[in-house]
N, C-alpha and C positions, 0 to 999 in steps of 0.2 A: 342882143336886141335885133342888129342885122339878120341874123340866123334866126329868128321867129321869122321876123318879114317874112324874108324869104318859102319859109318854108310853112306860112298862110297861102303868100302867092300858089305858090306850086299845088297847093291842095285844091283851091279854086278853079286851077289851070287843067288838072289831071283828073280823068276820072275816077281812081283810086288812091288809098292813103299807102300802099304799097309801093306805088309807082313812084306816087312824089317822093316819098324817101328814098329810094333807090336814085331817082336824078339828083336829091338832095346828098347824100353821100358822092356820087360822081365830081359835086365840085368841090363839098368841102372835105373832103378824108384827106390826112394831112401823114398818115402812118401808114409804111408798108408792107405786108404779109407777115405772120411770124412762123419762123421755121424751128425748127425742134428737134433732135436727134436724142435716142434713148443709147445707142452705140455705145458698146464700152471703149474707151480711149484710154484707162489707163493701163491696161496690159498689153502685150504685141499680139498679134496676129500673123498666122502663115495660112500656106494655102487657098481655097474657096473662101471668100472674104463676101460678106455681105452687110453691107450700110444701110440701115432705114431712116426714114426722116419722114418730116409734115411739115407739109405747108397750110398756113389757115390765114383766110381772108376775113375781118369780123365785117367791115364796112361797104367794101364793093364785092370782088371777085379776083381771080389770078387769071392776068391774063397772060404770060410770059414765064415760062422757067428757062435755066442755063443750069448748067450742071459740070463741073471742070474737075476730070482727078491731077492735082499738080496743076499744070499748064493747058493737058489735053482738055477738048471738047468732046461729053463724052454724055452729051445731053439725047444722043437717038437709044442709046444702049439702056436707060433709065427704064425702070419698070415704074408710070404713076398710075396708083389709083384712083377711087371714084374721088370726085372734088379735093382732089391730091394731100387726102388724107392718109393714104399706106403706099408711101413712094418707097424705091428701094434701086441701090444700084449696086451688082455683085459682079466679082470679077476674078480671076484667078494670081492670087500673089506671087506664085511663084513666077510669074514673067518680068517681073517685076526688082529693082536691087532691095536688101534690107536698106531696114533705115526709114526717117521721118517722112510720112508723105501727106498731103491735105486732098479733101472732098469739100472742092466750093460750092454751093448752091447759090445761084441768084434768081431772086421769083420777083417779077415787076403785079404788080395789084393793075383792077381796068379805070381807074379815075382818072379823071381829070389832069393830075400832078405827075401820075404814072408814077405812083410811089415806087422806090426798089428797097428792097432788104436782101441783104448777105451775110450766108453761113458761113464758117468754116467749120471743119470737121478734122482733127487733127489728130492722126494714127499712127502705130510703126508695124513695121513691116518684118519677120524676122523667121525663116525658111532654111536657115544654118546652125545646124545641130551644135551644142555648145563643147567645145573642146578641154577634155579632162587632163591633168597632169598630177602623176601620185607622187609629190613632191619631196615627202621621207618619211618617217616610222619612227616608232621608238616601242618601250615596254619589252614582255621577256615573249617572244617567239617559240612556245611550246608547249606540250598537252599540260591541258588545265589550266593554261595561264590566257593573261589580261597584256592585250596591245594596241597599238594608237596607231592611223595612216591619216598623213595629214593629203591632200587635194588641192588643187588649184585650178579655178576654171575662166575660160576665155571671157564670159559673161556671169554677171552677177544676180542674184534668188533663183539660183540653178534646186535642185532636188535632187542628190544622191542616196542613190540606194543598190544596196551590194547583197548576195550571197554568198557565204561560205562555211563547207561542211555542213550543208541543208538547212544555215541559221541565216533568218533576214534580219539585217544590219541596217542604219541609215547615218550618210554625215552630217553630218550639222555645223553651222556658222560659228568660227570661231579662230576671233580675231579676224586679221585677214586672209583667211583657208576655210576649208571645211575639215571638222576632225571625224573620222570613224571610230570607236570604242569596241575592238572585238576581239571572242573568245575564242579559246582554243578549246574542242573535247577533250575530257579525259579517257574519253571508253575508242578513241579512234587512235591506233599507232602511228606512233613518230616516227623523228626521221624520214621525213617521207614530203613530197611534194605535194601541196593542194590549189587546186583552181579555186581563184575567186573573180566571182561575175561582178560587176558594176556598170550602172549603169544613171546617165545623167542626165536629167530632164528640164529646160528651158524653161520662163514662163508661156511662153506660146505653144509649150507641149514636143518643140525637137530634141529626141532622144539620141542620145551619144552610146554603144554599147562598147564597154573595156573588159577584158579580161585579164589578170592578174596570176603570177604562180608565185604561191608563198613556203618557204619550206618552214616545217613546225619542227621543232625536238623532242625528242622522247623525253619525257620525265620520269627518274627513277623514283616511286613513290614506296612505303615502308608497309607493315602489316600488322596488324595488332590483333590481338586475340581478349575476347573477356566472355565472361558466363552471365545470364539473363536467368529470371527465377520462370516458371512455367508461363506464372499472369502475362509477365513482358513477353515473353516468345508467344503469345497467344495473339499479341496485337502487331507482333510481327507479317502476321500471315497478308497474303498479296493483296487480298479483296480489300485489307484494312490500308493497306500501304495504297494503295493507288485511290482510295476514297480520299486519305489526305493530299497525297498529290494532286488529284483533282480540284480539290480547293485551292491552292498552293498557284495551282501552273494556268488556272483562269483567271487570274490577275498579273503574277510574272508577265503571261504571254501576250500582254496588250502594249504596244509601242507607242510611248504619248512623248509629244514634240517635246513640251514643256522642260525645262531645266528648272531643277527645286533647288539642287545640290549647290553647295559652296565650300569651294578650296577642298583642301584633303577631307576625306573620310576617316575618323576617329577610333581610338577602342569604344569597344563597348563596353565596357566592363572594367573589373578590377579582377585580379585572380591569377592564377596559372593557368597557361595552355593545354589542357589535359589530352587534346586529341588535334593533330595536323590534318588538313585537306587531304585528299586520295590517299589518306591507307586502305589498302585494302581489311578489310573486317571480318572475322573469322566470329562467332556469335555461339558458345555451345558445342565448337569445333566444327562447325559447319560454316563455307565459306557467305555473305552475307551480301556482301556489293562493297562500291568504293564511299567509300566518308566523305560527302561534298561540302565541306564545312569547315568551321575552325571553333571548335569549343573551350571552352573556360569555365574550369574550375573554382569554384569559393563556395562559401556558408549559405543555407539559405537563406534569402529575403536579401541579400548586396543587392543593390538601387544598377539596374541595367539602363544603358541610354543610349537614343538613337544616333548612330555611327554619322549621319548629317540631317539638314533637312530635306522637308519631302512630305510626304501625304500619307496616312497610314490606310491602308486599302485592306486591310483583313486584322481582324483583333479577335479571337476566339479560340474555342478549345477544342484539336483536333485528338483522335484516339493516339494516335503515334505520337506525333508531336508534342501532345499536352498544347498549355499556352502557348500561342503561338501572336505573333504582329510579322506583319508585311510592310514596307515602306516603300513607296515608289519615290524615287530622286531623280524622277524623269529620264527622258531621251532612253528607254528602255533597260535603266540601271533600279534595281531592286535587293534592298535588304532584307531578311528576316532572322528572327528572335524566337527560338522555340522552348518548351520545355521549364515556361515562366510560374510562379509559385502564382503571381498574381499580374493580373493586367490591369494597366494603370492609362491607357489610354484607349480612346474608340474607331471603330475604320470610318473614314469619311474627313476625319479630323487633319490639321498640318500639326506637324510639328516642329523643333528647331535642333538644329544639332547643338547634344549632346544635352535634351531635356528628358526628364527620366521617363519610361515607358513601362516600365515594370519591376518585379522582382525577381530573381534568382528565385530556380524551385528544381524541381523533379520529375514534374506530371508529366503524362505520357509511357512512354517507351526509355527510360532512363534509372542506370546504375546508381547516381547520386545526384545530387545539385548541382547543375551547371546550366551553360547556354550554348546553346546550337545557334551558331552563328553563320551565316550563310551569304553570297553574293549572288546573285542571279543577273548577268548579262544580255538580252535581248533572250529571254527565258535556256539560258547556259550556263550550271554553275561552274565559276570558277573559284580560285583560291583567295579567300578572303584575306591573306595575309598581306598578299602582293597587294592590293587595298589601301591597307593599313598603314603602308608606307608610303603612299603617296602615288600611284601610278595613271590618278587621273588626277587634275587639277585645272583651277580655272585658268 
C-alpha cells in the first residue's frame, strides 16, 4: 500500500512515468546485480585461460565492479562489455602454481541500499604433464601372441595411447592402473627388439611422451599342406580375398572405449582342433599365407557360441568366408566366426557369452564343416588359443 502511495506521488511529481520509476526503483530495490558465469569448472585448465561472466542489473544499474583472481586485484585488467553483459578476464596460467584457484567478482547496483552481490568462480589450474610409470607386464612376448602392460600415473582420467609395430593401442582403467592389451605380428621376425611409443594425456590436454623397448620372440609355427577342388581355388583369387577383408577390417579397425567382455573368453564350440594359429598353408602345393586362426572340426549344424559378450557388428555371407559374425567386446578386442552353415544372429544386436550365434557349416572357401575362429586385436590377428585360456581377464 506504501509503495502505491508512493509511487502516485512521484508520477504527480515527475514529468514522465519512466522517471518516476527509475527514482522509485532507486529507493526501493532491495537485490543486487546478478552475475553468471557459463565457464567450465569442472575440468582443469592450462595455459591462455579465459573467464567470461555477466553482470545484469533488472531494477537500477551497476554502478561498481571489483574483480579479484585469489586475493589479487585484478579489476583494470577486466575486459567489460556494453552494460557489462560480455565481461571477460584472461590471463596466462602458466605464471601461475597448479592447483585450485577462485575469480571473485563483486558488482555493487546504483540504488539507494547500494545493493552488492558476489561471485565466486572456482577453477584448477594444471600446466604439468602427467607422469607415466610402466609398472609390469604379463602374457607371452612373441610373434603372434597376446600381452598385457600395466601403467601408473601421477594424476588421475589420464588418456593412454601407445604404438607398436604400426598398431595403435590404448590403456584403459583398470582397477587401480591403466592396462594395455597388445599384439605381437606374426609376419614381423623375432627375436628382435621393438620401439614402443606411448604417450599420456591429462584432462587439461598435458602430454607426457614415453618410449619403451620391448623384445618379442620368435615363434616357431608348423606347415600344413591340403588340396582345394577348382570352385574353392577360384574364390581364392586376391580380388575375392581382400573384398572379404574389406568387410572384415572396417569394423575390426574401429577402437570403441566400451568394455562388453566378462571374465575369460570361452570355446566356441565342441569338436577337435583341426587346424593351429600360424601355420603356414601350402593349398594345391602352392604356398598360400599364414592361418590367422584356430578352427574346429565337428558335424554340421553343432550349435557354435559366442566366445563372450559384445555386440555383433557383421552377420552375413562373405565369398571366402561363407558365414561369417563379428563380435566386438570392446576396448578394440574382436571375435569372429566364419564358414557358419547357418546364422542365427544379426549385426547391430548384443549378445551374451556363450548364447548360440549359429551353426557349424562349410560355406565359403572350406574342405569340410568346421569354424574359423579368429581374434583380432586392435585390428591384429593373434592366436585365439592363448585366448582361450585365459590371458585377458577382468
Amino acid at each position: 500500500m506504501a509503495k502505491h502511495l508512493i509511487l502516485l506521488i512521484l508520477l504527480l511529481s515527475f514529468p514522465s512515468v519512466s522517471l518516476a520509476y527509475s527514482v522509485l526503483d532507486y529507493f526501493s530495490d532491495k537485490t543486487g546485480p546478478i552475475i553468471s558465469s557459463d565457464f567450465d569448472t569442472g575440468r582443469p585448465h592450462k595455459g591462455d585461460v579465459r573467464i567470461p561472466f555477466i553482470i545484469k542489473e533488472n531494477d537500477t544499474s551497476v554502478k561498481k565492479v571489483a574483480v579479484y583472481l585469489d586475493t589479487r586485484d585484478v579489476t583494470r585488467d577486466v575486459f567489460f562489455g556494453n552494460d557489462h553483459y560480455k565481461n571477460s578476464y584472461a590471463f596466462d596460467s602458466e605464471k601461475m602454481p597448479d592447483g585450485k584457484h577462485t575469480l571473485t567478482v563483486v558488482a555493487d547496483d546504483s540504488s539507494k541500499k547500494k545493493n552488492r552481490s558476489v561471485q565466486e568462480i572456482t577453477f584448477n589450474i594444471d600446466n604439468t604433464a602427467p607422469l607415466l610409470t610402466l609398472a609390469s607386464g604379463g602374457g607371452i612376448f612373441a610373434q603372434g601372441k597376446t600381452a598385457y602392460l600395466y601403467f601408473t600415473s601421477s594424476e588421475p582420467g589420464v588418456e593412454i595411447d601407445g604404438v607398436f609395430q604400426a598398431k595403435d593401442f590404448r590403456a584403459y582403467p583398470y582397477r587401480n592402473k591403466y592396462r594395455a592389451v597388445v599384439g605381437f605380428s606374426i609376419d614381423d621376425p623375432g627375436n628382435e627388439n621393438y620401439f614402443m611409443r606411448v604417450k599420456a594425456k591429462d584432462r587439461a590436454g598435458n602430454i607426457s611422451d614415453y618410449h619403451y623397448k620391448v623384445y618379442v620372440k620368435k615363434t616357431k609355427y608348423g606347415m600344413l599342406s591340403f588340396t582345394l577342388k577348382p570352385k574353392n581355388v577360384e574364390m581364392l583369387m586376391p580380388d575375392v580375398i581382400r573384398a572379404d577383408w574389406k568387410k572384415i577390417e572396417d569394423v575390426v579397425s574401429r577402437e570403441n572405449d566400451e568394455k562388453y567382455y566378462q571374465g575369460n573368453f570361452i570355446r566356441p564350440t565342441t569338436g577337435r582342433v583341426s587346424m593351429t594359429f600360424g601355420l603356414n598353408e601350402y593349398i594345391n602345393g602352392a604356398e598360400s599365407g599364414k592361418h590367422r586362426g584356430l578352427d574346429f572340426a565337428n558335424a554340421s549344424g553343432t550349435q557354435l557360441v559366442a566366445s563372450n559378450s559384445g555386440i555383433v557388428r557383421l552377420s552375413e555371407y562373405l565369398p571366402a568366408h561363407g558365414n561369417t559374425v563379428v563380435i566386438d567386446h570392446g576396448q578394440g578386442i574382436y571375435t569372429y566366426y566364419a564358414h557358419m552353415k547357418k546364422l542365427l544372429v544379426m549385426s547391430g544386436t548384443g549378445v551374451k557369452k556363450g548364447q548360440v550365434i549359429g551353426l557349424m557349416g562349410a560355406t565359403g572357401v572350406a574342405t569340410g564343416p568346421h569354424l574359423h575362429f579368429a581374434v583380432s586385436l586392435h585390428n591384429l590377428r593373434v592366436d585365439p588359443a592363448q585366448w582361450l585360456q585365459g590371458v585377458v581377464v577382468d
